[in-house]
matplotlib code that plots the C-alpha trace (Angstrom):
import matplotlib.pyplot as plt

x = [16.9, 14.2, 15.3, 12.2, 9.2, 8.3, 4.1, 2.4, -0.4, -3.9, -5.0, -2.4, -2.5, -5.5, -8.3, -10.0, -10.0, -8.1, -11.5, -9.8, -8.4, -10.5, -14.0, -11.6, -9.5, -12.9, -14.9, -11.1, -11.5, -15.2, -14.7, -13.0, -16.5, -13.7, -15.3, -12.7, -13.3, -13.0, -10.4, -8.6, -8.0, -7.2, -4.4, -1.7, -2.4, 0.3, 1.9, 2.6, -0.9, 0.2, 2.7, -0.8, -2.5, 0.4, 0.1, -4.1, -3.3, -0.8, -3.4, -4.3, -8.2, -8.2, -5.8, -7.6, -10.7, -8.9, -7.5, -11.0, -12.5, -9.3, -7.5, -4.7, -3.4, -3.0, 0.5, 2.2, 0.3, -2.6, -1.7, -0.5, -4.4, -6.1, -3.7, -4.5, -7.9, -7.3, -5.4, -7.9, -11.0, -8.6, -7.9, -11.6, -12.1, -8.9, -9.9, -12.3, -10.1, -7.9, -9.0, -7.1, -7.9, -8.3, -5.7, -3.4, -2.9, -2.7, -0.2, 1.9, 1.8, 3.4, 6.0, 7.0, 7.1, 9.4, 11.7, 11.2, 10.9, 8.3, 8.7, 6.1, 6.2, 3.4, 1.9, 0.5, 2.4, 3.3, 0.7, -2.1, 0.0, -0.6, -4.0, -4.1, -1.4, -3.0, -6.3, -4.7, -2.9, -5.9, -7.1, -4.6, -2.0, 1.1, 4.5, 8.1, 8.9, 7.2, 8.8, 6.4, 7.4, 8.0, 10.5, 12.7, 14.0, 11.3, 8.4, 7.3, 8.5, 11.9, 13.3, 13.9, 11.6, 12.8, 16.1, 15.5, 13.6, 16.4, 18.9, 16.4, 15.8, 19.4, 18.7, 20.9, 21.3, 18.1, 17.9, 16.6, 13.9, 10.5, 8.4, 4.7, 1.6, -1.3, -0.6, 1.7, 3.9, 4.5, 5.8, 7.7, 9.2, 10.3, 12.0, 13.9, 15.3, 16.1, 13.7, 11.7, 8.3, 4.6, 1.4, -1.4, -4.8, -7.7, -8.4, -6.0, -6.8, -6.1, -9.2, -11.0, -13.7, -15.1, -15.1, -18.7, -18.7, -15.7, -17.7, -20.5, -18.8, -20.0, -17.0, -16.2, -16.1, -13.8, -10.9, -11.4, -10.7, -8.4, -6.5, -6.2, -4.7, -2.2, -1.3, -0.9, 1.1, 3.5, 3.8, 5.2, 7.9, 6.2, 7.9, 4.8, 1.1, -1.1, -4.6, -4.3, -2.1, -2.4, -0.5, 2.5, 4.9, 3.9, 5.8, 9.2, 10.3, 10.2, 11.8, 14.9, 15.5, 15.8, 18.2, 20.1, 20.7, 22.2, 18.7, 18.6, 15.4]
y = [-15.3, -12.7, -9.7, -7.5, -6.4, -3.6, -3.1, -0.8, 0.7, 1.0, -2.2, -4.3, -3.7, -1.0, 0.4, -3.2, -2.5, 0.9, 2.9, 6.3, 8.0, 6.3, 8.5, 11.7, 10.7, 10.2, 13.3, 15.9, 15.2, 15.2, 18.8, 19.8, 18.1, 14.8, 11.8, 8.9, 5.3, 3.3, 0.8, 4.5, 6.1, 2.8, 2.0, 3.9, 3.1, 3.1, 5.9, 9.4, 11.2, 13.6, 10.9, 8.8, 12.3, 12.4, 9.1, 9.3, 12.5, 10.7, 7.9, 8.2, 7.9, 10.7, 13.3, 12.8, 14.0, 16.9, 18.1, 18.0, 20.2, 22.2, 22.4, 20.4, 17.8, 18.4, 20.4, 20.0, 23.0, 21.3, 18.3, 21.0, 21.9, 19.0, 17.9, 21.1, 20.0, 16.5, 16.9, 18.7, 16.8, 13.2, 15.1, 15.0, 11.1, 9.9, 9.2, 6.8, 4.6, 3.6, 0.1, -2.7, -5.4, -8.8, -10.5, -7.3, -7.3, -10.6, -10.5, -7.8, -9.9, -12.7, -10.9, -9.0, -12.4, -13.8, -10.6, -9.5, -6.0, -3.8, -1.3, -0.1, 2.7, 4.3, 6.5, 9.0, 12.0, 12.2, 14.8, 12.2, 9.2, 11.8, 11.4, 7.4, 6.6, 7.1, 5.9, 2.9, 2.4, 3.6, 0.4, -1.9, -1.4, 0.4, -0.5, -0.1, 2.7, 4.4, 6.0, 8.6, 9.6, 13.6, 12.5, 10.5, 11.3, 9.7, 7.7, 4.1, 2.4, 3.8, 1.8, 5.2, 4.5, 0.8, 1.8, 4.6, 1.9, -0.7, 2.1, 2.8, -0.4, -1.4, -4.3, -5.3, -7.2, -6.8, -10.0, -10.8, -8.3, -9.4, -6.6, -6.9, -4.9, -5.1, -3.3, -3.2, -0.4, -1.9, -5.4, -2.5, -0.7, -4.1, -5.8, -2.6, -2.8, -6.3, -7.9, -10.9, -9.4, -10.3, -9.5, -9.5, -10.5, -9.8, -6.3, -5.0, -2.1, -4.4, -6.5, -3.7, -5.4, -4.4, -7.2, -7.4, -7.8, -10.2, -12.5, -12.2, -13.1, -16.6, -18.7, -18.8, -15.3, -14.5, -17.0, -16.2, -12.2, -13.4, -15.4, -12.1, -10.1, -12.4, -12.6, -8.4, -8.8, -11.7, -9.3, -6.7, -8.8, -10.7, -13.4, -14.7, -13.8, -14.6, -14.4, -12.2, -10.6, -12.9, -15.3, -13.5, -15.4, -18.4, -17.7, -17.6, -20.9, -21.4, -18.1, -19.2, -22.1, -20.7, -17.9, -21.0, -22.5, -19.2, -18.2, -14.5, -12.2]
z = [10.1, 9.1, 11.3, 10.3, 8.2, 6.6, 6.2, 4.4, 6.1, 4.1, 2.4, 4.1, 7.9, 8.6, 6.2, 4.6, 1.1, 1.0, 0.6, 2.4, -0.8, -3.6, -3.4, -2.8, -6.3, -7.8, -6.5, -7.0, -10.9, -10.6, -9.7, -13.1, -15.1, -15.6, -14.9, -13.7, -13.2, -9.9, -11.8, -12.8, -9.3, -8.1, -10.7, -9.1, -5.2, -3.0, -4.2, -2.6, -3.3, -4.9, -7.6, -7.9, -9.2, -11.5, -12.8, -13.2, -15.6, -17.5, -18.1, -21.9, -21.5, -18.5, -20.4, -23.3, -21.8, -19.8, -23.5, -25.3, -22.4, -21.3, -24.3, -23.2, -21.5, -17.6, -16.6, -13.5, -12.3, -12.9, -10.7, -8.3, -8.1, -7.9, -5.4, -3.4, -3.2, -2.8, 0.4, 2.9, 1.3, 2.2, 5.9, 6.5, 6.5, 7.9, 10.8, 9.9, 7.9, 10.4, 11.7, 11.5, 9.4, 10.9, 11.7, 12.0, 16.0, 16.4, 13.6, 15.0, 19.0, 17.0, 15.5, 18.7, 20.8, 18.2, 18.4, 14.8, 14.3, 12.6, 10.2, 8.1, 4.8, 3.5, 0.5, 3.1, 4.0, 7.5, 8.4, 6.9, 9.0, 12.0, 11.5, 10.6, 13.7, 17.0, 15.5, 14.5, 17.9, 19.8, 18.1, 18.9, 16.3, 16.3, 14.5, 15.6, 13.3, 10.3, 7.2, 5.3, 1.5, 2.2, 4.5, 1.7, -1.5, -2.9, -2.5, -4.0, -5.9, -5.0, -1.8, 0.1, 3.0, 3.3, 3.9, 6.5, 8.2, 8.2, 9.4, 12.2, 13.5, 12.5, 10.2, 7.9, 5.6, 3.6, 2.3, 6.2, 5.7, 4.6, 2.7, 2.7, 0.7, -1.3, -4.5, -7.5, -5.9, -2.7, -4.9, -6.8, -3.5, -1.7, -5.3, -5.2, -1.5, -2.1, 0.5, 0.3, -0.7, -0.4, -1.6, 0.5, -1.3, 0.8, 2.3, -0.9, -2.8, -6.0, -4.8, -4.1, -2.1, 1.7, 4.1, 4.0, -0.5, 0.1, 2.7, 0.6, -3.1, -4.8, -4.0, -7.5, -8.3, -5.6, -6.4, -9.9, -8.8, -6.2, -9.0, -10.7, -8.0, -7.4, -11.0, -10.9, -7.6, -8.9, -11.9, -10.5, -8.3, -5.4, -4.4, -2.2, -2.3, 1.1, 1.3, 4.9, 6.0, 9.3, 7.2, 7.0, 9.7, 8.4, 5.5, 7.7, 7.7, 4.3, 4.0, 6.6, 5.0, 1.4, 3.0, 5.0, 1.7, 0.3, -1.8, -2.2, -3.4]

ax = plt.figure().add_subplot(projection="3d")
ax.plot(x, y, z, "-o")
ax.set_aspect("equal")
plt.show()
């Protein structure tokens, strides 16, 4: 009964730990003497960039220190700036942030041979997805259809991009759509479209981890940060959390039968 899913891109299906935009969050308040934390810039991922700038300079901690060396706390002009700088400095390492994670392909074969359809939203603009895209598919990896946030009303956690997927790929209704990503916003967008949605542990941005720090984690202190992410994700609306993302289909039986009994997200 699951007609389709909708992926996010970075974190969930390409870019193991979402590492493309962090440094460049870091280094365009670094610029302006303001010294952010990892834990800061990653808070809002998932977001349209320039929505996650926002939503840094609304932090208390961060506009406190912009008001004791500017005088005040940041204006929209402000964000304006830093988002001006953000976006060619993000242009530059694009390119290299676009492999799949493991298990993505594979993933992706599965759904195809099973005729479910793949949509897939993102916090990137389009001209940053024009970038991520063919280095993705040059890599193996390509979804049906892709819905950037300049090109709804809004971006996450509205449903917006969700929809214009669905309408695309003409699936309907969207309790047969499963919605899958690795941060708080993601849970957020696909609780708001009304699709079964899933967090996605390892290779998230809420983990923050590479492969090689995750592999190499005592076994302990990984389920105990894994335990934590899940916690956030179930927070913010998940109805499942995976470990990987090549875990997904195995989800859909479960999720058929609940809809067969008349279960709705």
């Amino acid at each position: 009964m699951i007609q389709a899913v909708m992926l996010d891109w970075a974190g969930t299906m390409v870019d193991f730990g979402c590492f493309a935009p962090l440094n460049v969050f870091v280094d365009v308040f670094a610029r302006r003497g303001i010294e952010v934390t990892v834990e800061e810039a990653r808070g809002p991922m998932g977001m349209l960039k320039r929505d996650h700038i926002q939503a840094m300079c609304r932090m208390e901690r961060i506009a406190g220190l912009w008001e004791s060396r500017f005088g005040a706390t940041p204006s929209e002009a402000d964000v304006d700036a830093l988002y001006a700088d953000f976006e060619p400095m993000l242009f530059g390492t694009l390119k290299d942030y676009a492999t799949p994670v493991p298990g993505a392909v594979e993933l992706a074969a599965r759904l195809r041979a099973q005729g479910i359809k793949i949509g897939s939203t993102t916090g990137y603009t389009r001209a940053m997805m024009d970038v991520v895209r063919p280095s993705a598919e040059a890599q193996g990896y390509a979804p049906d259809y892709l819905v950037t946030p300049d090109e709804a009303a809004a971006g996450r956690p509205y449903p917006w991009m969700i929809y214009r997927n669905a309408e695309h790929l003409g699936v309907y209704p969207m309790h047969q759509v499963v919605k899958a990503g690795d941060t708080v916003s993601d849970m957020q967008e696909g609780v708001n479209a009304g699709c079964w949605t899933v967090g996605v542990i390892l290779g998230s941005s809420e983990l923050g981890m590479t492969e090689a720090e995750a592999a190499a984690c005592e076994a302990g202190e990984l389920q105990a940060r894994k335990d934590a992410v899940a916690k956030r994700l179930r927070d913010a609306g998940a109805h499942c959390v995976i470990d990987r993302i090549g875990e997904l289909d195995g989800l859909f039986p479960e999720l058929n039968a609940r809809i067969a009994k008349g279960e709705r997200p």
